[in-house]
DRENDO-1510 file (C-alpha; in Angstrom, 1 decimal, always signed):
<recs>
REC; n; res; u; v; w
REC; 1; UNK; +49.4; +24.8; -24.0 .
REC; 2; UNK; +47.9; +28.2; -23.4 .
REC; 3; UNK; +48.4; +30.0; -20.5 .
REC; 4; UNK; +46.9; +32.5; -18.2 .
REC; 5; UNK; +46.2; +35.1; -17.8 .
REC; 6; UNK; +46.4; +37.2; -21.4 .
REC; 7; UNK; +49.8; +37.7; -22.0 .
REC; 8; UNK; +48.7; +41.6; -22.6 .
REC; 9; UNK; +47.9; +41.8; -18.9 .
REC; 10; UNK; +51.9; +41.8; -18.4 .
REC; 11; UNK; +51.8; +45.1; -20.2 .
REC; 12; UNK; +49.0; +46.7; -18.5 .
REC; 13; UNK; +50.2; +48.7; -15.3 .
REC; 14; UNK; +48.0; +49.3; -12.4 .
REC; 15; UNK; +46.5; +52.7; -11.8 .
REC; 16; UNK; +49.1; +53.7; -8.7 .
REC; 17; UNK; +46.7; +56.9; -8.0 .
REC; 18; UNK; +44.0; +54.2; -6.9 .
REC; 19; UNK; +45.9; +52.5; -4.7 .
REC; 20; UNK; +47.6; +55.9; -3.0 .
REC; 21; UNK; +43.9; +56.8; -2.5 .
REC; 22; UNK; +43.5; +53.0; -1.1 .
REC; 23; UNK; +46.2; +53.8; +1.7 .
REC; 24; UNK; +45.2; +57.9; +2.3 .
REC; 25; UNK; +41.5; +55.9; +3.3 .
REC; 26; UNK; +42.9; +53.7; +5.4 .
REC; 27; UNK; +44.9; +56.7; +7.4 .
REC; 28; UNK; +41.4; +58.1; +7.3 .
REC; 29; UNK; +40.1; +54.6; +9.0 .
REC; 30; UNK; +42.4; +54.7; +11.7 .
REC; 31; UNK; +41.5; +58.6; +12.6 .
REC; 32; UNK; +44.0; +60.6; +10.5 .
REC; 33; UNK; +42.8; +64.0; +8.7 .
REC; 34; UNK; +44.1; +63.3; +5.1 .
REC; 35; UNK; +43.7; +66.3; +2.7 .
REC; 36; UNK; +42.9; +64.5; -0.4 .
REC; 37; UNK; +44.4; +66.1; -3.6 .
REC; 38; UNK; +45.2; +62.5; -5.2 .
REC; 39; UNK; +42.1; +62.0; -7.4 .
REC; 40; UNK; +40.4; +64.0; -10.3 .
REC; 41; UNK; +36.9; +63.7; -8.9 .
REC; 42; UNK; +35.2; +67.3; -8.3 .
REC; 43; UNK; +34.2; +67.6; -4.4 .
REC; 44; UNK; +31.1; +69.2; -5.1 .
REC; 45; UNK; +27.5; +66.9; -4.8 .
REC; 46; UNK; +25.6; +66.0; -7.6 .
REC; 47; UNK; +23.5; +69.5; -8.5 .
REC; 48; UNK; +20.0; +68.8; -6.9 .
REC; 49; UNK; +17.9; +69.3; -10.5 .
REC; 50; UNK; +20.0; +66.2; -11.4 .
REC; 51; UNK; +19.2; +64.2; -8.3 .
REC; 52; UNK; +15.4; +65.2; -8.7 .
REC; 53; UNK; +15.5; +63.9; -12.4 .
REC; 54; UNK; +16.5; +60.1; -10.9 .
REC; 55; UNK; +14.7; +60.1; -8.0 .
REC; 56; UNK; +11.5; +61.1; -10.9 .
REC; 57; UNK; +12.3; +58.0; -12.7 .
REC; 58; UNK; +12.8; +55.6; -9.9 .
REC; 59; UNK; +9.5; +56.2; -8.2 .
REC; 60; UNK; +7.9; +55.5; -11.4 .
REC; 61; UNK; +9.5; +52.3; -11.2 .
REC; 62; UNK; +10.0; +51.3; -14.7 .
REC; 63; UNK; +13.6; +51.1; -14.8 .
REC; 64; UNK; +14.3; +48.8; -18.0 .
REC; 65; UNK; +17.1; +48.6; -21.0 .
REC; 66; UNK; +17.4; +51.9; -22.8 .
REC; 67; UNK; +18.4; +51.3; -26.6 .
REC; 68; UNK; +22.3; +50.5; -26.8 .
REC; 69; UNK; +23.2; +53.6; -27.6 .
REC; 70; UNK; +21.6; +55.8; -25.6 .
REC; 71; UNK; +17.7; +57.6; -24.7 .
REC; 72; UNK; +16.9; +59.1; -27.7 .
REC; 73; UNK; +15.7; +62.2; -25.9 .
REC; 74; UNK; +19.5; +62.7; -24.1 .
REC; 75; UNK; +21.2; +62.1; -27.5 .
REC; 76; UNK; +18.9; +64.5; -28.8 .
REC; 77; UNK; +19.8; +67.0; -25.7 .
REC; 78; UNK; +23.4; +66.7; -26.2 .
REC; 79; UNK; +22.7; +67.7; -29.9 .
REC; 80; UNK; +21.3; +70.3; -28.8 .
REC; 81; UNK; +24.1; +71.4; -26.4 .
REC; 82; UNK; +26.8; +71.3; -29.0 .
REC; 83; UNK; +25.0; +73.9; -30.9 .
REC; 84; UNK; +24.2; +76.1; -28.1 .
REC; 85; UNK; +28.1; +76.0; -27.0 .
REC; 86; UNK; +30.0; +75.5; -29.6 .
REC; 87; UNK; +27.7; +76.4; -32.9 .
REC; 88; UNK; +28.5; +72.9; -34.2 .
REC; 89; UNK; +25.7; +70.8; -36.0 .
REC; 90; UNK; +25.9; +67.3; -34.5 .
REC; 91; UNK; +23.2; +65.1; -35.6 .
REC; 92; UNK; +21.8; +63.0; -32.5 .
REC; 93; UNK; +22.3; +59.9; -34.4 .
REC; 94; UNK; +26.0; +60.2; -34.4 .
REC; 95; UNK; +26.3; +60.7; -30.3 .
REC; 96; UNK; +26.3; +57.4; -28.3 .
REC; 97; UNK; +25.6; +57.5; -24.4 .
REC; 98; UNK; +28.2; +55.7; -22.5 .
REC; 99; UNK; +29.2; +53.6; -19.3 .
REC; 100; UNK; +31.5; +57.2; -18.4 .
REC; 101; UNK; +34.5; +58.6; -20.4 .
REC; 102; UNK; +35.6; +54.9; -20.0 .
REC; 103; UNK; +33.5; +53.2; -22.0 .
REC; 104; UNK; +33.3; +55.5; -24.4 .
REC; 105; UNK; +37.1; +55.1; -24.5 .
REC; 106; UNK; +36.9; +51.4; -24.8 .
REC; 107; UNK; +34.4; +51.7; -27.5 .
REC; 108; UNK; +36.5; +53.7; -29.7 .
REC; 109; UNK; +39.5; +51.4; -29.1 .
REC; 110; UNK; +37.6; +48.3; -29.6 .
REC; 111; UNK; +36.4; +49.9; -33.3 .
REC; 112; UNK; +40.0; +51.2; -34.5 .
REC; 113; UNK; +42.6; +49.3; -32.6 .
REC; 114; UNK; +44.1; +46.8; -34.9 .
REC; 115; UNK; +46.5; +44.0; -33.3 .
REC; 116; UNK; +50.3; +46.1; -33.8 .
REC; 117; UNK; +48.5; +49.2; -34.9 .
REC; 118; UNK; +50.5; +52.1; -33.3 .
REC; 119; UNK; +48.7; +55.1; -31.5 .
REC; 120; UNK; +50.5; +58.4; -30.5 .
REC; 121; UNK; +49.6; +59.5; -27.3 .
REC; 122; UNK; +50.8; +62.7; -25.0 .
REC; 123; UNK; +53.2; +62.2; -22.5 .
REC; 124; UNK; +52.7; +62.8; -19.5 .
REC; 125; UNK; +49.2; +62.1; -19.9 .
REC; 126; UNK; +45.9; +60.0; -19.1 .
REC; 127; UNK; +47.8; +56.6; -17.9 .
REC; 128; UNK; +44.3; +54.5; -19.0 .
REC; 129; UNK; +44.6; +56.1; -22.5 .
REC; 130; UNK; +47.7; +54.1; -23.3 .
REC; 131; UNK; +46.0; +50.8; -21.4 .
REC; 132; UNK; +42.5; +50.9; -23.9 .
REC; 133; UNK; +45.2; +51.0; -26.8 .
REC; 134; UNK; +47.1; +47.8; -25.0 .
REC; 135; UNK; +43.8; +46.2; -24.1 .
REC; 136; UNK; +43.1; +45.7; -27.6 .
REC; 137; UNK; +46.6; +44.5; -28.7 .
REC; 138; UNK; +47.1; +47.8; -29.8 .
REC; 139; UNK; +50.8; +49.3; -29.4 .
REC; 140; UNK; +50.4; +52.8; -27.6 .
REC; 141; UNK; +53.7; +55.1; -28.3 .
REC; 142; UNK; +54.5; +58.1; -26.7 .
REC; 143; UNK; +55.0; +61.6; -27.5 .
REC; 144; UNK; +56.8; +63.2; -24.6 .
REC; 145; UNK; +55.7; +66.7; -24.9 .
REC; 146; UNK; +57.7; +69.7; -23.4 .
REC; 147; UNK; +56.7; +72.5; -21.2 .
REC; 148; UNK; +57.7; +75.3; -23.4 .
REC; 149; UNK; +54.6; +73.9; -25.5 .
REC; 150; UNK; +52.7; +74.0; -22.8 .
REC; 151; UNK; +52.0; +70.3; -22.3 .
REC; 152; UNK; +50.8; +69.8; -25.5 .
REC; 153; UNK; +52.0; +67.8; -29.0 .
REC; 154; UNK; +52.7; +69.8; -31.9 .
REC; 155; UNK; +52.4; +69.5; -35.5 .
REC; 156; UNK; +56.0; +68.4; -36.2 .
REC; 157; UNK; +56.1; +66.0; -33.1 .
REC; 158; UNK; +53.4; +64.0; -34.6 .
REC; 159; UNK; +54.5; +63.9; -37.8 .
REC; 160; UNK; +58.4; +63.0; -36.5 .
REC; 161; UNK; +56.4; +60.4; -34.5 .
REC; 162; UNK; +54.1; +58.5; -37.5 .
REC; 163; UNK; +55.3; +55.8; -39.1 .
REC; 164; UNK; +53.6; +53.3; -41.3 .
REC; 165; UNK; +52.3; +51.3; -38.7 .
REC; 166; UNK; +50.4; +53.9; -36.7 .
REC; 167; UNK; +46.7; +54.2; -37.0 .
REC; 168; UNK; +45.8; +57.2; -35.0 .
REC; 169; UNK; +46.3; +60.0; -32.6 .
REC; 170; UNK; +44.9; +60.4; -29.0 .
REC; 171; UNK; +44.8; +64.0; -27.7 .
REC; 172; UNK; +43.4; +65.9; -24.7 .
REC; 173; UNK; +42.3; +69.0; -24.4 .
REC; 174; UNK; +42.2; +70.4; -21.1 .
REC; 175; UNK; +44.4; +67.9; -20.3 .
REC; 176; UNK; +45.1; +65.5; -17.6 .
REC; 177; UNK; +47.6; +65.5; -15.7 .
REC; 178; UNK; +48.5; +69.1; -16.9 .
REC; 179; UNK; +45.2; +70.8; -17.1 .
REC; 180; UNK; +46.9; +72.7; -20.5 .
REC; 181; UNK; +44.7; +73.5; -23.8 .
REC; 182; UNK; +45.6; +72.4; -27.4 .
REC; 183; UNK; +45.4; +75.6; -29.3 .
REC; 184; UNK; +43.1; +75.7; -31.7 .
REC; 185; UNK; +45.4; +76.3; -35.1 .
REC; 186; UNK; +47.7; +73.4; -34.0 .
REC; 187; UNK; +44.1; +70.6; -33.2 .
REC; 188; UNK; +43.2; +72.0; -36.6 .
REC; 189; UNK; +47.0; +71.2; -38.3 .
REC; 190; UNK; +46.8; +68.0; -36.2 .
REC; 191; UNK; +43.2; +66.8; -37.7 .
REC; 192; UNK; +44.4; +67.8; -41.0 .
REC; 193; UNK; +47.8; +65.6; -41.4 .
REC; 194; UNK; +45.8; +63.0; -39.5 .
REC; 195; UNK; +42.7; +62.8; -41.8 .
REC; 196; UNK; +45.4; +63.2; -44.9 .
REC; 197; UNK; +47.7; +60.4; -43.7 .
REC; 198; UNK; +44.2; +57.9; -43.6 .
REC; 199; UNK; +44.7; +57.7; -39.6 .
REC; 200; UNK; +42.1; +58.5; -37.1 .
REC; 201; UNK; +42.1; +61.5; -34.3 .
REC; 202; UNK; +40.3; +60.2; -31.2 .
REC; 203; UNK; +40.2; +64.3; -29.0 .
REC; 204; UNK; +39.3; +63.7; -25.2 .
REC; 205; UNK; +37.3; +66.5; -24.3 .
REC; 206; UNK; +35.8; +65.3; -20.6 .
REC; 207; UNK; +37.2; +68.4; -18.8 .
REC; 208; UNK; +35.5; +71.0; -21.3 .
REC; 209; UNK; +33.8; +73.5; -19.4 .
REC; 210; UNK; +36.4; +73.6; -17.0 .
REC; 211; UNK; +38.2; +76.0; -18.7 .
REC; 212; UNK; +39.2; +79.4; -17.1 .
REC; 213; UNK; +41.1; +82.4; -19.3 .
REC; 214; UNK; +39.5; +80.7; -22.9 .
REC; 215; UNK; +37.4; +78.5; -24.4 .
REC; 216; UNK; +37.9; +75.0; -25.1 .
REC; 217; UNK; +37.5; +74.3; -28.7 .
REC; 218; UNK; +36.0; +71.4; -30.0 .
REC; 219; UNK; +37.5; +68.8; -32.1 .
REC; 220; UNK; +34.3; +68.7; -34.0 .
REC; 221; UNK; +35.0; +71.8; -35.3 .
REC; 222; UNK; +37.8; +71.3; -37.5 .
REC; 223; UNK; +36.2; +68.0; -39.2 .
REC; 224; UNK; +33.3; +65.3; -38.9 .
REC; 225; UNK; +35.8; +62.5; -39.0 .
REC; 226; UNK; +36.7; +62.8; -35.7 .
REC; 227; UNK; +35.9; +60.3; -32.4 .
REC; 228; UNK; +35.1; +62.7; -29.3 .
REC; 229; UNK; +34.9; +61.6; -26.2 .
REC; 230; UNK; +33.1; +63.1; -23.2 .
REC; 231; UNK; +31.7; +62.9; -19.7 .
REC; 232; UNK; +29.3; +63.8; -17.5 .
REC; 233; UNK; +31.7; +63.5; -14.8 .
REC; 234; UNK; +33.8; +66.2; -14.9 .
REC; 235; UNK; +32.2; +69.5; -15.2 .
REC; 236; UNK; +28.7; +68.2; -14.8 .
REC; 237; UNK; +29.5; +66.9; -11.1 .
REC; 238; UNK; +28.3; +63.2; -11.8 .
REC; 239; UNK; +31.5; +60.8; -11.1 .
REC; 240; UNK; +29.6; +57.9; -9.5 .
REC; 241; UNK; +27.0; +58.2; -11.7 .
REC; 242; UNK; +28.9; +56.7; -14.6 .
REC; 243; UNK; +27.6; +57.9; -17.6 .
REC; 244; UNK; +29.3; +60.0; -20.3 .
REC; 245; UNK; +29.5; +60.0; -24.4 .
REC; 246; UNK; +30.9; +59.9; -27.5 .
REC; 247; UNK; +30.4; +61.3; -31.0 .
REC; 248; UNK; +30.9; +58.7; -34.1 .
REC; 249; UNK; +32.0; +59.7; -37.4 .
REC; 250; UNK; +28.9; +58.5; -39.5 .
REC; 251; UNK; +30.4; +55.8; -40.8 .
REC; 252; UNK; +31.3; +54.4; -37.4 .
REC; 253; UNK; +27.7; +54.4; -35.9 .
REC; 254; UNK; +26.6; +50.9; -36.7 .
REC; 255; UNK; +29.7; +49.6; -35.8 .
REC; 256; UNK; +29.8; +51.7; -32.7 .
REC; 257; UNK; +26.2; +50.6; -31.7 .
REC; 258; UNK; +27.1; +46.3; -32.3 .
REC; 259; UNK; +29.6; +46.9; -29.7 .
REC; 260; UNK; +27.7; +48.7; -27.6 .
REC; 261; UNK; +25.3; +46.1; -27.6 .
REC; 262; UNK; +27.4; +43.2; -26.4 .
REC; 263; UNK; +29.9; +45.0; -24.5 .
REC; 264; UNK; +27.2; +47.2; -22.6 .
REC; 265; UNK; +23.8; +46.5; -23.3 .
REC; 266; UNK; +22.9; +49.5; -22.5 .
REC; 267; UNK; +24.4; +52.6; -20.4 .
REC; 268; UNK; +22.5; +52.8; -17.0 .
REC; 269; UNK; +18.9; +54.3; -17.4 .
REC; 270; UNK; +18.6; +56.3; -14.0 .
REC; 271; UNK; +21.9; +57.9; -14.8 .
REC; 272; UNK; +20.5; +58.8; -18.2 .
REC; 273; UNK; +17.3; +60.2; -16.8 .
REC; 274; UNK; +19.2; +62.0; -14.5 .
REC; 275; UNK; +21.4; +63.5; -17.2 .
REC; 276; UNK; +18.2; +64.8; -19.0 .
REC; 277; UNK; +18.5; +67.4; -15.9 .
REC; 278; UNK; +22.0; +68.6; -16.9 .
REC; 279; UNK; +21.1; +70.9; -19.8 .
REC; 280; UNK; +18.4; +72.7; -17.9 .
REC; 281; UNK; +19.1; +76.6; -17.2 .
REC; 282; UNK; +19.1; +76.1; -13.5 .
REC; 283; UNK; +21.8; +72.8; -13.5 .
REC; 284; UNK; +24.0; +74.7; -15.6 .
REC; 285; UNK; +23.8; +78.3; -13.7 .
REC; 286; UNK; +25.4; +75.8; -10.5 .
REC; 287; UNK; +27.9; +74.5; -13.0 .
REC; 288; UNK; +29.3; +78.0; -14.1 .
REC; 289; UNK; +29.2; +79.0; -10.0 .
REC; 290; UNK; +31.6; +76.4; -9.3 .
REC; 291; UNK; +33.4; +76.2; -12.5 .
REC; 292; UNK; +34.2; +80.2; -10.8 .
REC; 293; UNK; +35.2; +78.3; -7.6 .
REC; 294; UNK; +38.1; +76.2; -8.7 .
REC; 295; UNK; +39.5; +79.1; -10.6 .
REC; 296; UNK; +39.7; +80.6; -7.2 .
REC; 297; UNK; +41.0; +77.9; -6.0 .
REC; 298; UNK; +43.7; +77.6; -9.1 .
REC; 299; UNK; +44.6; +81.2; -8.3 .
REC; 300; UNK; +45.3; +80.7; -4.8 .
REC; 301; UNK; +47.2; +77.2; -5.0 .
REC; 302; UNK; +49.9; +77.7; -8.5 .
REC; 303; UNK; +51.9; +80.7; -6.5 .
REC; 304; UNK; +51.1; +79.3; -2.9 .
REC; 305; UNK; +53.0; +75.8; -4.2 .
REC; 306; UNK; +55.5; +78.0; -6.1 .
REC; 307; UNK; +56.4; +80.0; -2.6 .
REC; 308; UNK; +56.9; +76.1; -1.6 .
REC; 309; UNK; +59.4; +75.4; -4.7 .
REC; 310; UNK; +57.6; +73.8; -6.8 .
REC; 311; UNK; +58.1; +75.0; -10.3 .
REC; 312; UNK; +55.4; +75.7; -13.0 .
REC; 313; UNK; +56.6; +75.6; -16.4 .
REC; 314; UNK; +52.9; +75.5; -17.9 .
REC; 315; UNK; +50.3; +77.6; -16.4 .
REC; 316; UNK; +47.3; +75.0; -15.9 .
REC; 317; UNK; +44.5; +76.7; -18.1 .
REC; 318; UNK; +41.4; +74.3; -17.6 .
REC; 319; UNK; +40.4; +71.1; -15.4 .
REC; 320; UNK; +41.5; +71.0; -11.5 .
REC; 321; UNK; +45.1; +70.1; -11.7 .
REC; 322; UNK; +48.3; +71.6; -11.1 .
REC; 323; UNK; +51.5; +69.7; -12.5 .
REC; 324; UNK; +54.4; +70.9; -10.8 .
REC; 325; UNK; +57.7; +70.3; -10.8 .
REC; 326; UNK; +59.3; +69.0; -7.7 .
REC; 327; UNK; +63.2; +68.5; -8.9 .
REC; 328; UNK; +63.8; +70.6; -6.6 .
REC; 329; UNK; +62.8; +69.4; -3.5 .
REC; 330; UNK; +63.3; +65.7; -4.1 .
REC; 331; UNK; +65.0; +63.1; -7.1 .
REC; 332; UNK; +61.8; +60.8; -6.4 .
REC; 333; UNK; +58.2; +61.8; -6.9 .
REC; 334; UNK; +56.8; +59.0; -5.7 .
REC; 335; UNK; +59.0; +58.5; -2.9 .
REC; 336; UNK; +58.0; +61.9; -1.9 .
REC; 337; UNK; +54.1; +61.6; -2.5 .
REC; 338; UNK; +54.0; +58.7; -0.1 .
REC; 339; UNK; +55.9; +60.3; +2.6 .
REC; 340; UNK; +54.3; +63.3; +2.3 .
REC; 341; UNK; +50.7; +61.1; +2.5 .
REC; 342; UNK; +51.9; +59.6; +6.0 .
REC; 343; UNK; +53.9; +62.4; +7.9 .
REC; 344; UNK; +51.7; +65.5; +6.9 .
REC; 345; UNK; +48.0; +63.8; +5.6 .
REC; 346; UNK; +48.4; +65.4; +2.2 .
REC; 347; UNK; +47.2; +62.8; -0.1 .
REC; 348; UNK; +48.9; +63.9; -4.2 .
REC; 349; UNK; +49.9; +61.8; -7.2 .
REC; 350; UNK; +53.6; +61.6; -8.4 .
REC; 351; UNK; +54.1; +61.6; -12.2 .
REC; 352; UNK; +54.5; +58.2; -12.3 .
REC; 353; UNK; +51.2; +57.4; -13.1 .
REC; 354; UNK; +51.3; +59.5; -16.5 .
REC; 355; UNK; +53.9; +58.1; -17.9 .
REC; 356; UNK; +57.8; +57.8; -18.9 .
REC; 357; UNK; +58.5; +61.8; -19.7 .
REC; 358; UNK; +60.6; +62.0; -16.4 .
REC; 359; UNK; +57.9; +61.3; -13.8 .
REC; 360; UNK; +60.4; +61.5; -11.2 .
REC; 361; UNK; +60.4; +65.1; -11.3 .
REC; 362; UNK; +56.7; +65.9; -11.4 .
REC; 363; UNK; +53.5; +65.3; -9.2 .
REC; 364; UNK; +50.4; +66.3; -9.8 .
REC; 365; UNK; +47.7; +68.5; -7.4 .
REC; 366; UNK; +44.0; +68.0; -7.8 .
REC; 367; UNK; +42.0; +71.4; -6.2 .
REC; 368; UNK; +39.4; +69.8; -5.7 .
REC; 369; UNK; +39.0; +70.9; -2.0 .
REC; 370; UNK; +37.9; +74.3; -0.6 .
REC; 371; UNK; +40.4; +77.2; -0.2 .
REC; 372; UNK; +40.4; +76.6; +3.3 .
REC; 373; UNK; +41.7; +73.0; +3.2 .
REC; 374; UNK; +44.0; +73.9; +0.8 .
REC; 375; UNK; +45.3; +76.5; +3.0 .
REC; 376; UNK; +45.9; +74.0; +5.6 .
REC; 377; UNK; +47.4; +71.3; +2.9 .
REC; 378; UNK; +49.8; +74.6; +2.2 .
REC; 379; UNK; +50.9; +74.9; +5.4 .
REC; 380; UNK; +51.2; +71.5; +6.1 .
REC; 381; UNK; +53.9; +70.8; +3.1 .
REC; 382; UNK; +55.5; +73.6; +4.6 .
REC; 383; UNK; +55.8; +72.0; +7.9 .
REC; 384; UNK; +56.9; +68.7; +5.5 .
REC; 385; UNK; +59.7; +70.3; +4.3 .
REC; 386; UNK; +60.7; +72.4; +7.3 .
</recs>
């Protein structure tokens, strides 16, 4: 007899970040002041040449199915964009517009993932990663990467990790939780050994234009065989919006697209018109204001949380995160997030959620909050530990 639910649910863990967040807004509820640093969702509105865009469409009214894989004239756009920022020809028929990062995620997985095929994924990293891989009877396995690489898998570490049984690599780039870059000769080694062991290199790239010293490079650089998978949540301000995209290998596209189809129908079509917006001159002169903003607020958080004893062996180069290492203050990051959440209203994530690479000594800070509040979130883990 069968029974239920999926046995591959018993492997998928919940997001713990989401249900922090659950009990920091129900503090909130009964009055508290809680400093959210918990979530990677930027704190800054939708940019108002976006929010024109959709409000546009939806007084025209005609708010039907776009094609599965996207309006023509956004694929066309993001084209577009990868040429003007990178110099990379990406045909619009390889870019498919997505339900967020997410989806685009779950499309990929859904296309490679065999049942027992193996994928090598960073640790600490994106804890939904490693859950896409599972959802699809896939076997994630991880890499724990070190500091003194910044974060980041090397060359030998994948190759020490591949065995016959693995079918890809996942990689990052800024990365969450660390907010570290992949430099650009090692993503190139990596694509290489990946494309000449007949395995597939998925890069996610959703916090590119976030960056802050250097450039992000693009995957698409070192090869057209590569998945890429990107948002418009991240640096484009549009979380709730949920709408993001991923660039297929040619061969892939069809495949891509039947999926799309009956997983999706189609991505949602104010979100899309909206989107159209996020190219223009004016959207993207906001973008590179804030994008100035949390590097402020990166410069005054790393040393103000090192004054506190939390130690930085990677200096986070891109994103809004700061992973830092706590070892010093307590043996239990998560023990320590959720008392430091109901005595001071500071609201962070402990490693836990990003893996098995000794997440009781990390937590993770999103500055995604003014200078100001995290002044007072400062002071307040001073007071904590006091």
């Amino acid at each position: 007899m069968p029974t239920f639910p999926a046995s591959r649910l018993a492997h998928i863990a919940p997001f713990y970040v989401m249900e922090l967040m659950a009990r920091a807004r129900a503090l909130e509820a009964e009055g508290r002041d809680i400093i959210h640093m918990e979530v990677g969702e930027p704190d800054f509105p939708t940019p108002e040449p976006i929010v024109a865009a959709a409000q546009t469409h939806i007084a025209s009214g005609r708010v039907f199915y776009t094609p599965a894989l996207g309006l023509p004239e956004l694929r066309a756009a993001i084209a577009a964009f990868y040429t003007t920022r990178y110099g990379v020809d990406v045909p619009a028929s390889r870019i498919v517009i997505t339900a967020g990062a997410s989806g685009a995620l779950l499309l990929s997985m859904a296309c490679l993932a065999e049942a027992g095929s193996e994928w090598l994924l960073s640790d600490p990293g994106y804890p939904c990663n490693r859950n896409f891989v599972r959802s699809f009877d896939g076997r994630p396995v991880n890499i724990p990467v070190r500091a003194e690489n910044n974060f980041q898998p090397t060359l030998a570490e994948v190759e020490a990790h591949w065995t016959e049984r693995t079918a890809g690599v996942l990689l990052a780039s800024p990365a969450n939780p660390t907010g570290t870059l992949l430099d650009d000769d090692v993503l190139a080694d990596i694509a290489d050994f990946v494309r000449r062991k007949g395995g597939q290199l998925v890069a996610d790239e959703i916090y590119h234009g976030l960056t802050y010293e250097r450039d992000a490079a693009t995957a698409l650089q070192f090869g057209d065989d590569i998945f890429v998978v990107q948002s418009f949540s991240k640096y484009f301000n549009m979380t709730g919006w949920r709408l993001g995209w991923l660039v297929v290998p040619e061969r892939f596209t069809r495949d891509i697209e039947k999926l799309a189809q009956n997983l999706f129908i189609s991505p949602s079509t104010p979100a899309q018109h909206a989107a159209l917006a996020a190219f223009s001159p004016a959207t993207l002169s906001i973008l590179e204001e804030r994008r100035r903003e949390f590097k402020r607020r990166r410069d005054f958080l790393a040393p103000a949380l090192d004054e506190l004893g939390f130690r930085q062996a990677a200096k986070p180069e891109g994103a809004f995160y700061v992973y830092a290492n706590c070892s010093e203050l307590t043996d239990n990051s998560d023990r320590f997030a959720r008392d430091l959440l109901e005595a001071a209203g500071v609201a962070i994530t402990p490693g836990l959620d990003f893996g098995s690479n000794q997440p009781e000594k990390y937590v993770r800070f999103a500055y995604t909050a003014s200078v100001e509040r995290l002044a007072e979130a400062v002071d307040r883990i001073r007071r904590f530990l006091g």
